[in-house]
FIGULO-353199 format. One line per field, with one value per residue: x, y, z of N, C-alpha, C in turn; residue in one letter. Coordinates in steps of 0.2 Angstrom, whole numbers, plus 5000, padded with zeros to 4 digits. Layout:
REM FIGULO-353199
n.xx	(X,...);
n.yy	(Y,...);
n.zz	(Z,...);
ca.xx	(X,...);
ca.yy	(Y,...);
ca.zz	(Z,...);
c.xx	(X,...);
c.yy	(Y,...);
c.zz	(Z,...);
aa	(a,...);
REM end
This chain:
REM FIGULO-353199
n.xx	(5083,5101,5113,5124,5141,5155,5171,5184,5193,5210,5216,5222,5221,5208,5211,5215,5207,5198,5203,5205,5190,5183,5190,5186,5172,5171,5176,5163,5155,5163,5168,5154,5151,5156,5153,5155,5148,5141,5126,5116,5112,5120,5131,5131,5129,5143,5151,5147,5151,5162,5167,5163,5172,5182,5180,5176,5188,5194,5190,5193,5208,5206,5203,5191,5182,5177,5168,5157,5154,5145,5136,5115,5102,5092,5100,5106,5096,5091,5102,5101,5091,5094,5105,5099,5094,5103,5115,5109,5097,5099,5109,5108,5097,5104,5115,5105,5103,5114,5119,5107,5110,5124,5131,5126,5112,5104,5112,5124,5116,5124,5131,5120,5114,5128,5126,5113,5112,5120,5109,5105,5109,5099,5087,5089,5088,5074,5068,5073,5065,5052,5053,5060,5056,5063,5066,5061,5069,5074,5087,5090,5078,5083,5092,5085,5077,5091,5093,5083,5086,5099,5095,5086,5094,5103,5097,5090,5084,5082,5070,5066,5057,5066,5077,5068,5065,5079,5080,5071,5076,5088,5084,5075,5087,5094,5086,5082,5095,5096,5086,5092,5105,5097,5090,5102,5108,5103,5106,5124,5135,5148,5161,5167,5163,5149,5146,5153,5141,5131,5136,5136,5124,5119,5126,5119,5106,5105,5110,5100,5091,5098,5096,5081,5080,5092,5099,5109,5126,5132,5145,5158,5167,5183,5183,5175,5176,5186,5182,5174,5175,5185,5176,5171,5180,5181,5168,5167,5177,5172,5160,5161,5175,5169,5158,5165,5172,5163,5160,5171,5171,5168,5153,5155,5167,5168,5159,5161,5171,5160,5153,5160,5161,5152,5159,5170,5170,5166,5177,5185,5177,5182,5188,5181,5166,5154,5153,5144,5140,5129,5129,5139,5132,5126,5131,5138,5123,5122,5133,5132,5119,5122,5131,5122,5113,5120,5127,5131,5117,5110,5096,5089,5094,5085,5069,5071,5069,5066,5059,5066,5078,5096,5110,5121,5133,5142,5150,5165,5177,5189,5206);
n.yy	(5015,5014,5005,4996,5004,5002,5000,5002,4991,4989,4985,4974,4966,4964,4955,4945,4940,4936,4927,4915,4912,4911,4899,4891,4892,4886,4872,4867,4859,4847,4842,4836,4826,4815,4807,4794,4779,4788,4794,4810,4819,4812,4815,4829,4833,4825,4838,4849,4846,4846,4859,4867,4864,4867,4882,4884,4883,4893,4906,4907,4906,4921,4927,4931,4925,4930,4936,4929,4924,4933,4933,4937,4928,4930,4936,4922,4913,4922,4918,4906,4903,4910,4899,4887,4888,4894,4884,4873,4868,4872,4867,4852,4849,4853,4842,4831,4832,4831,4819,4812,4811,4801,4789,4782,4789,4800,4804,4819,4826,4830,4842,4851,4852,4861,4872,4876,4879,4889,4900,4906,4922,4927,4921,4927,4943,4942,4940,4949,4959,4956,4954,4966,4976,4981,4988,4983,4984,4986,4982,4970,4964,4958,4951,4941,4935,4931,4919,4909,4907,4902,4890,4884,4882,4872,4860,4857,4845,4836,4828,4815,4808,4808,4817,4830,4830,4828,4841,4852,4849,4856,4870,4872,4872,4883,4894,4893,4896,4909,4915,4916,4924,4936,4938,4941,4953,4962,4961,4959,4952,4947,4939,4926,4921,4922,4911,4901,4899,4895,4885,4876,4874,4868,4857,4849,4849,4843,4831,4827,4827,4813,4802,4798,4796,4793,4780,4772,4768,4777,4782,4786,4779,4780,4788,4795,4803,4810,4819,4824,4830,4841,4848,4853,4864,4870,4876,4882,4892,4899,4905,4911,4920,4925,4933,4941,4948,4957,4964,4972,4979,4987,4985,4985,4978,4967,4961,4956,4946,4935,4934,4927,4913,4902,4900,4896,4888,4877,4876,4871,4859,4849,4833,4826,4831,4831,4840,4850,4856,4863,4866,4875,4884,4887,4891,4904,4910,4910,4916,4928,4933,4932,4943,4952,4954,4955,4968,4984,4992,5010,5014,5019,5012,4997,4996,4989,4971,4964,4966,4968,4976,4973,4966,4979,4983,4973,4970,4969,4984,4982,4982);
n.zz	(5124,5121,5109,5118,5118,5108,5107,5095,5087,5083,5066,5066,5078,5076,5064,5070,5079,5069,5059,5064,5068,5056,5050,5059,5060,5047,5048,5054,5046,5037,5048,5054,5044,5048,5062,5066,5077,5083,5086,5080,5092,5102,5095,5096,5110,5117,5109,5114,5127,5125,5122,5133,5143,5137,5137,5151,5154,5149,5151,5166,5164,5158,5167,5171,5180,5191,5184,5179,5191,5195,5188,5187,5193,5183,5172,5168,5166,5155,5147,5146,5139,5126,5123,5122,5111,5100,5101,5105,5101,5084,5082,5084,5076,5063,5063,5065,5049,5043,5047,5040,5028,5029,5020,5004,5007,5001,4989,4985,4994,5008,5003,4998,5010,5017,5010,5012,5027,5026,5023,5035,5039,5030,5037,5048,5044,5043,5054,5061,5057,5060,5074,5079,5073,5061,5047,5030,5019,5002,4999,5011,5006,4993,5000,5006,4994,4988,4995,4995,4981,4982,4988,4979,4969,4973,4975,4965,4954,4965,4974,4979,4996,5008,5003,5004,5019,5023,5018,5025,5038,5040,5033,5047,5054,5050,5051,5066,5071,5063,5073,5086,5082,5079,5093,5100,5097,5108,5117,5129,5132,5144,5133,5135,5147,5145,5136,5141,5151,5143,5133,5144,5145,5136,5136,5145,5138,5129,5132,5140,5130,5123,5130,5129,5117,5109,5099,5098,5109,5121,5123,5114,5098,5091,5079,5080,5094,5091,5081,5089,5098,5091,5084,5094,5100,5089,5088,5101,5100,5088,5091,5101,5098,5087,5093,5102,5092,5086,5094,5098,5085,5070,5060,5047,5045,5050,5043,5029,5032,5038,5028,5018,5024,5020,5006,5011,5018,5010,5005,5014,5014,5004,4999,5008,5006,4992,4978,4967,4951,4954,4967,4969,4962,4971,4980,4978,4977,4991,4996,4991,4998,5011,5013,5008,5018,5031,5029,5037,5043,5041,5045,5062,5077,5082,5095,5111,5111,5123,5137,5149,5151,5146,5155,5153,5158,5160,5150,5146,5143,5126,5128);
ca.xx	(5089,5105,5116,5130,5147,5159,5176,5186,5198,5214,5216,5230,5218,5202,5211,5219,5200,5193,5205,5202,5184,5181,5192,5182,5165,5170,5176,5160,5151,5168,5167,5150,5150,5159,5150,5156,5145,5137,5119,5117,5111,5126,5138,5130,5131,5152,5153,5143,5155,5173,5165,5161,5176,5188,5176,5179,5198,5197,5185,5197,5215,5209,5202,5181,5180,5174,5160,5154,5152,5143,5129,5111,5097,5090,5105,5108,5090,5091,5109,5100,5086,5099,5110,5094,5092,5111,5120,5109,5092,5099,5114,5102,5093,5109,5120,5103,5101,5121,5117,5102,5114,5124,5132,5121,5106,5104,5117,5124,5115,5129,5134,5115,5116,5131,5125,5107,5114,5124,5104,5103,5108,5095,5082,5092,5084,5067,5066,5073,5059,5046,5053,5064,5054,5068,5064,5062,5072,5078,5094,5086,5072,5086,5096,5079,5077,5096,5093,5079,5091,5103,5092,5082,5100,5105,5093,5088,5084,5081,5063,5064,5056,5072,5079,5064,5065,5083,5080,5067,5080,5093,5081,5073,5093,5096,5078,5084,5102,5094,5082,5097,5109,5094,5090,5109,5109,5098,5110,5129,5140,5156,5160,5170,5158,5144,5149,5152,5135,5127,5138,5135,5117,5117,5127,5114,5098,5107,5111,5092,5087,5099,5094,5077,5078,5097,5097,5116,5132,5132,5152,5159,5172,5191,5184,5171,5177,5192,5178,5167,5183,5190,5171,5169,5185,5182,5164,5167,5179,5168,5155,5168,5177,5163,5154,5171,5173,5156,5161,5175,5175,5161,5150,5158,5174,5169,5154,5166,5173,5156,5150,5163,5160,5150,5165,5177,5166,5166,5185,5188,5175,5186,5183,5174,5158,5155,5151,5143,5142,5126,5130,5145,5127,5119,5138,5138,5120,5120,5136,5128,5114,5126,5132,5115,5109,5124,5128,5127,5112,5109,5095,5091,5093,5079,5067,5073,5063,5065,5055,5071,5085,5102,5116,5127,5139,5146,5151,5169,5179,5194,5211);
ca.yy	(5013,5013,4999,4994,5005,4997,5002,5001,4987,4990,4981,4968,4964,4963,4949,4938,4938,4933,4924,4908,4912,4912,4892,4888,4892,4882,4868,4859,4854,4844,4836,4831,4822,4809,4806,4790,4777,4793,4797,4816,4820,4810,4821,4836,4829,4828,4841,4853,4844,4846,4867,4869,4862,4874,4889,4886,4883,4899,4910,4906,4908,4926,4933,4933,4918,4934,4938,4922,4922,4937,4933,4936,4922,4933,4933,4913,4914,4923,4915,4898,4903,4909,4894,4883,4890,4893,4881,4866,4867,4873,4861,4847,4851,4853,4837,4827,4832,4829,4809,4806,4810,4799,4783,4785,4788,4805,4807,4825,4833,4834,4848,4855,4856,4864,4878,4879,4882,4898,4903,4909,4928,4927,4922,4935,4946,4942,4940,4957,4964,4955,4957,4971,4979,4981,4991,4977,4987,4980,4978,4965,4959,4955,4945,4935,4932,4927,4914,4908,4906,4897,4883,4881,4880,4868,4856,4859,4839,4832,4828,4811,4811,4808,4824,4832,4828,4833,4850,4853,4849,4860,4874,4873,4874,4889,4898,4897,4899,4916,4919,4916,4928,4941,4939,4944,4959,4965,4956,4960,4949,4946,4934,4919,4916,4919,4906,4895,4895,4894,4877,4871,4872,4866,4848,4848,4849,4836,4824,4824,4823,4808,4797,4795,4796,4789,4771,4770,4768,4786,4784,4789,4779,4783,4792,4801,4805,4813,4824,4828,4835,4846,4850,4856,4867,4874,4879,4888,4898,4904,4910,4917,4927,4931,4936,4947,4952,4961,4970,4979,4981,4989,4981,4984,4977,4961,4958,4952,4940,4932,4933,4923,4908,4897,4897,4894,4880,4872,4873,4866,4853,4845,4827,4824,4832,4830,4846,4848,4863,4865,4868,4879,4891,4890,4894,4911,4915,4910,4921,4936,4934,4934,4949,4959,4953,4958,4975,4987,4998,5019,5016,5019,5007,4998,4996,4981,4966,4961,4969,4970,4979,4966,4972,4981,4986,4964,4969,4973,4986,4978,4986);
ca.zz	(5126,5116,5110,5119,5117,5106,5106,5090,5087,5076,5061,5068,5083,5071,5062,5076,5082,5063,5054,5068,5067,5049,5052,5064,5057,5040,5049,5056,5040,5037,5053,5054,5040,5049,5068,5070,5079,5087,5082,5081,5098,5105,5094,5100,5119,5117,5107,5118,5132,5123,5122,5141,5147,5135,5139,5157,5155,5144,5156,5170,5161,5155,5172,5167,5183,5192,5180,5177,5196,5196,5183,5193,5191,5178,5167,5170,5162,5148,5144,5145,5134,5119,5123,5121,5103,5095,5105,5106,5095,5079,5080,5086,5068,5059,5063,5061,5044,5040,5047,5036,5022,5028,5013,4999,5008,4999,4986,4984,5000,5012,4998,4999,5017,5016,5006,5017,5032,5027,5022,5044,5037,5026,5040,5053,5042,5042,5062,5064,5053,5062,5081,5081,5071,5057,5038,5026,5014,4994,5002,5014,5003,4991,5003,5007,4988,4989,5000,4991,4976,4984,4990,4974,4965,4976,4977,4958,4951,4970,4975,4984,5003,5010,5002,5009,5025,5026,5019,5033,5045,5039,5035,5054,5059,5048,5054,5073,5072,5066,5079,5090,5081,5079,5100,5104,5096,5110,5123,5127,5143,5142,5127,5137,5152,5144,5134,5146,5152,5135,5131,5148,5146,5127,5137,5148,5137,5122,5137,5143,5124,5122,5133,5129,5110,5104,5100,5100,5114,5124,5122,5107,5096,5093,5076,5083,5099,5087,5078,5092,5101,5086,5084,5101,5103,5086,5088,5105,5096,5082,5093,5106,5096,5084,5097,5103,5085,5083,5101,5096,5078,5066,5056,5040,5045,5053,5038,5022,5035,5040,5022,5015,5028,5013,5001,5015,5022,5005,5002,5017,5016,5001,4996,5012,5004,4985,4974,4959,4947,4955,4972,4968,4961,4976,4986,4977,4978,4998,4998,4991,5003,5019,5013,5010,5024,5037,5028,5040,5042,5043,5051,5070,5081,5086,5101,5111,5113,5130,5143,5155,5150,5147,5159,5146,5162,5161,5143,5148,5135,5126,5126);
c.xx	(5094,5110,5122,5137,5152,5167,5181,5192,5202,5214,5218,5225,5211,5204,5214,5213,5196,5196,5204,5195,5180,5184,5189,5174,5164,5170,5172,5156,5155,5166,5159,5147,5152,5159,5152,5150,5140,5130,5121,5117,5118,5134,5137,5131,5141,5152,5154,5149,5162,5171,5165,5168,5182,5187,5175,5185,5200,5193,5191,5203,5214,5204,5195,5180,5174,5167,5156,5152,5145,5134,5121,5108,5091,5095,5105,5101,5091,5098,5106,5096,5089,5103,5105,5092,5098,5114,5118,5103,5093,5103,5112,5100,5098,5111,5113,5102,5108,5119,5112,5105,5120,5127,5130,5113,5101,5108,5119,5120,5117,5131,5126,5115,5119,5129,5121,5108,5116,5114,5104,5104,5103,5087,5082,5087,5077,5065,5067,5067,5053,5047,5058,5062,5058,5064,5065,5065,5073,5082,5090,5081,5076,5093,5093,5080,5083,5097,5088,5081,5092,5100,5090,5090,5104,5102,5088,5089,5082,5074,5062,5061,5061,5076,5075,5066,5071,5082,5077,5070,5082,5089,5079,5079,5094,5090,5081,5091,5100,5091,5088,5101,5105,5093,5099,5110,5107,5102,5117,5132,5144,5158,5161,5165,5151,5141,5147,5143,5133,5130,5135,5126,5113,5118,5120,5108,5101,5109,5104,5090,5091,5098,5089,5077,5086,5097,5105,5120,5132,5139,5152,5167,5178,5189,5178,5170,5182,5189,5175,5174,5183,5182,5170,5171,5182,5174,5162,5172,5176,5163,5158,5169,5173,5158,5159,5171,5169,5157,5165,5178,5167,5159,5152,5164,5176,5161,5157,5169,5167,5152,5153,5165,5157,5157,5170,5174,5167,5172,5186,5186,5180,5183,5181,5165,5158,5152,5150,5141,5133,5124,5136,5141,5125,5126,5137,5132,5118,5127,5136,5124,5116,5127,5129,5113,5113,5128,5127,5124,5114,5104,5094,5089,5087,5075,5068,5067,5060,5063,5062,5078,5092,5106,5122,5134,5145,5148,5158,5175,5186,5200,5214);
c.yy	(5012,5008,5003,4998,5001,5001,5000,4997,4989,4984,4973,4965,4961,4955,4944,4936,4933,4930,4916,4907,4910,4903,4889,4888,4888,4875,4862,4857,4847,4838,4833,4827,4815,4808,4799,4783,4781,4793,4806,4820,4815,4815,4826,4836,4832,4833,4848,4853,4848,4856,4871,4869,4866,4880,4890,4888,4891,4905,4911,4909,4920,4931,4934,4928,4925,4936,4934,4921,4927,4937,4933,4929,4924,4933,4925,4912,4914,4921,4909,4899,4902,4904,4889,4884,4890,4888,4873,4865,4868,4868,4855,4844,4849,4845,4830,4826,4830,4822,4808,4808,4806,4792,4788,4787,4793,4808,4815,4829,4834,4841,4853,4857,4859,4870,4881,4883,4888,4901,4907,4916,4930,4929,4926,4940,4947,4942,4945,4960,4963,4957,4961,4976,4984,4987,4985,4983,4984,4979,4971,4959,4954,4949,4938,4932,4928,4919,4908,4902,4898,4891,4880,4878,4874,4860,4854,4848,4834,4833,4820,4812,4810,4813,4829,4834,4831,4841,4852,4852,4855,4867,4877,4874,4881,4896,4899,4897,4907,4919,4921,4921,4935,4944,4942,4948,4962,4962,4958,4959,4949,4940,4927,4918,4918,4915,4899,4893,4893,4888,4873,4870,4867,4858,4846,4844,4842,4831,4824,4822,4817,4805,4795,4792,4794,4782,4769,4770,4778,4787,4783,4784,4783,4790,4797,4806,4812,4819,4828,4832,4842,4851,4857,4863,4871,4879,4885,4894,4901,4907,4915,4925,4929,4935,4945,4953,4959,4967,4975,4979,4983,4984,4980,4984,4970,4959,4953,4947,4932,4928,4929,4917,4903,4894,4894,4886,4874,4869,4869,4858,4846,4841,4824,4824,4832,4836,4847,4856,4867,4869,4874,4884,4892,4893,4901,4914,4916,4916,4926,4936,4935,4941,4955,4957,4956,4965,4979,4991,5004,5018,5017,5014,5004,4995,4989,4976,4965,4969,4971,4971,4974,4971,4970,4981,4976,4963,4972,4977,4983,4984,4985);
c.zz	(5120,5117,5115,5116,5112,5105,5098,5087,5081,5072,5063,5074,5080,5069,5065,5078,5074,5061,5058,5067,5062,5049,5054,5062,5052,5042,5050,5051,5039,5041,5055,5049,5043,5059,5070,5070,5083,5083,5084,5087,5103,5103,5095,5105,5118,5113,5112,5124,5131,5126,5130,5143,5142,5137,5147,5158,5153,5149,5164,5170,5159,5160,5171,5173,5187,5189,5179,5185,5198,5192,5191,5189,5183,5173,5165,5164,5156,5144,5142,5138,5126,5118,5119,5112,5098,5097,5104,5102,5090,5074,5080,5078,5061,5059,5061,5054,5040,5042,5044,5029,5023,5022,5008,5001,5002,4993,4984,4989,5005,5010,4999,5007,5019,5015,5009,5023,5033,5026,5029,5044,5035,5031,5048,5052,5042,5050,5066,5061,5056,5071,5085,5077,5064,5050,5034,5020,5007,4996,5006,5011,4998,4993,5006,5000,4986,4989,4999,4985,4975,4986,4985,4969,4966,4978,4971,4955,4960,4973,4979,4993,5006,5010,5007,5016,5029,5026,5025,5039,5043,5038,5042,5059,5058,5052,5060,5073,5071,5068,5087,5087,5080,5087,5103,5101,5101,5118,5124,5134,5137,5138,5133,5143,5150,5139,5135,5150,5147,5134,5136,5149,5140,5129,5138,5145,5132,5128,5138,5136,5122,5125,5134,5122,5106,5106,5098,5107,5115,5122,5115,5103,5092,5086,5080,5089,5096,5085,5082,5094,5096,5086,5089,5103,5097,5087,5096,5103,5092,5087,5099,5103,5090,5086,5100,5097,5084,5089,5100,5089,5074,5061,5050,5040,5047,5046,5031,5024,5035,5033,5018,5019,5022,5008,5005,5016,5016,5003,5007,5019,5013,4999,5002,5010,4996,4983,4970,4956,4951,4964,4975,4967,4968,4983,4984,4978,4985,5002,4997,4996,5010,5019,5015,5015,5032,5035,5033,5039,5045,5049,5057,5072,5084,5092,5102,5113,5117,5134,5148,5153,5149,5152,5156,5151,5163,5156,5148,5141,5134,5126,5123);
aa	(x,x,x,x,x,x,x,x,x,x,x,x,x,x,x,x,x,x,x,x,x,x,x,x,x,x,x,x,x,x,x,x,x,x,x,x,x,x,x,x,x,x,x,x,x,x,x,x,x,x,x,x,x,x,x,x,x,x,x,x,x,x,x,x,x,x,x,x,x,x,x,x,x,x,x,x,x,x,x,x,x,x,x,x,x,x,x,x,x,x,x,x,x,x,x,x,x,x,x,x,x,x,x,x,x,x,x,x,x,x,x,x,x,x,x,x,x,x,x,x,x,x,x,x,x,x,x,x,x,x,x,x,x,x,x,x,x,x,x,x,x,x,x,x,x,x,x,x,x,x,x,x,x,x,x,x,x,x,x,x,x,x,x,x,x,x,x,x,x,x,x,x,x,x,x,x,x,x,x,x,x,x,x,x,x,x,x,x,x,x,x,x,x,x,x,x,x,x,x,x,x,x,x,x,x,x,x,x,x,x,x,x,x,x,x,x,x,x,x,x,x,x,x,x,x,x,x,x,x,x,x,x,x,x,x,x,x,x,x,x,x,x,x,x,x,x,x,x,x,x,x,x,x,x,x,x,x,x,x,x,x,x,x,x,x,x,x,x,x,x,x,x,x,x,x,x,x,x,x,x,x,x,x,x,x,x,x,x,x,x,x,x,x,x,x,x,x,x,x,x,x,x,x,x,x,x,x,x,x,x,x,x,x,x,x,x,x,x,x);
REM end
């Protein structure tokens, strides 16, 4: 089976898709630094929520209400599955490791976090080779070792268990964000309602996981209601249109945008996150490693994973 068609966006269309994208991707480290009264699984919840309810308004205004009605039970499935992994397991992972840094709990590893997270090219990489049956090439092995790098550079003088324990988070977010961005290669709906199911499945499961397991107020105050919002809107946007991006433009047009996600994310974080000469190492070597790792490849496409064909014809071409 061959991939999915992709029609070839002009320049001026490419970056009206990427240049919000690459904003929108930098943004959430910034703002989960500052959750509020929320625990992590409650700003996941609203965030999840603010995403659904733009991504319907957004599915609706642009004519997609149609396709989103059409999905079989088989789709809804395999939507849920990916959702359950990019949308609400990885971010689950992430935002708790930005709250146990936290005051002082952890000095300087909001900044390692930071850096970790871009690692998910790295382990893109390693998930195509094992279930997509990929070539571990030196381009790729050199985007692992990368990846590597950047953590040790980052993380260079910190050995408390507190530290720990965040890394372990943030690594287990970076890990399935890219089993989730290896799995959608192999996948291809229409970006905004597939979307929408994918956030609304993401409210769903971070609602069931809050309710047994947060030990704060489910509503959110004024600042954190403030954050989870912008959160929300901005994270349906990056995966939207990076998801649209990738549909109609070539690999090596929409790669230098995604590879350059680390450094932006840092400038935008500011002096909300603190940065030291050593996580400034581990921004460059996690920015190489995006790069090798999302380069595109010569070789052939490979065998899909899923046993049941995706229905490529609910991909619609852009004009």
């Amino acid at each position: 089976m061959t991939e999915p068609s992709r029609r070839e966006s002009p320049p001026l269309r490419l970056l009206i898709w990427m240049l919000p994208c690459l904003a929108a991707w930098s943004l959430p480290p910034r703002l989960a630094v500052s959750m509020g009264i929320l625990d992590p699984l409650g700003y996941l919840f609203w965030s999840c929520a603010v995403s659904t309810v733009c991504l319907i308004i957004a599915t609706a205004l642009t004519g997609h209400w149609t396709t989103l009605r059409s999905y079989s039970t088989t789709d809804l499935r395999r939507l849920a599955a990916l959702s359950s992994l990019g949308a609400f397991a990885s971010y689950a992972l992430l935002y708790s490791a930005y709250a146990s840094c936290a005051g002082q709990a952890c000095d300087g590893w909001p900044a390692t976090v930071l850096v970790t997270q871009y690692t998910w090219p790295a382990f893109a990489t390693l998930w195509s080779v094992l279930l997509l049956r990929d070539t571990l090439t030196c381009r790729r092995t050199l985007a692992v070792l990368a990846g590597i790098a950047a953590v040790a550079a980052s993380t260079a003088g910190n050995t408390d268990h507190g530290s720990r324990t965040t890394l372990l988070l943030v690594l287990g977010a970076a890990m399935i964000f890219g089993l989730y961005s290896t799995l959608l290669r192999r996948v291809a709906y229409e970006a905004f309602s597939s979307m929408t199911v994918g956030f609304a499945v993401a409210t769903a499961l971070s609602w069931l996981a809050m309710m047994p397991f947060s030990r704060v107020p489910a509503l959110p105050d004024r600042t954190a209601m403030w954050t989870a919002s912008i959160n929300g809107i901005v994270n349906a946007l990056a995966l939207v249109g990076g998801y649209r991006a990738l549909q109609t433009a070539s690999s090596s047009k929409t790669v230098p945008w995604i590879a350059l996600t680390p450094l932006a994310a840092a400038l935008f974080a500011g002096t909300a996150i603190e940065f030291q000469t050593r996580h400034w190492i581990g921004i460059a070597f996690v920015t190489a490693s995006a790069l090798l790792a999302t380069l595109p490849s010569t070789q052939p496409a490979s065998e899909p994973l899923l046993d049941t064909p995706p229905r490529f014809d609910l991909v619609e071409e852009s004009t």
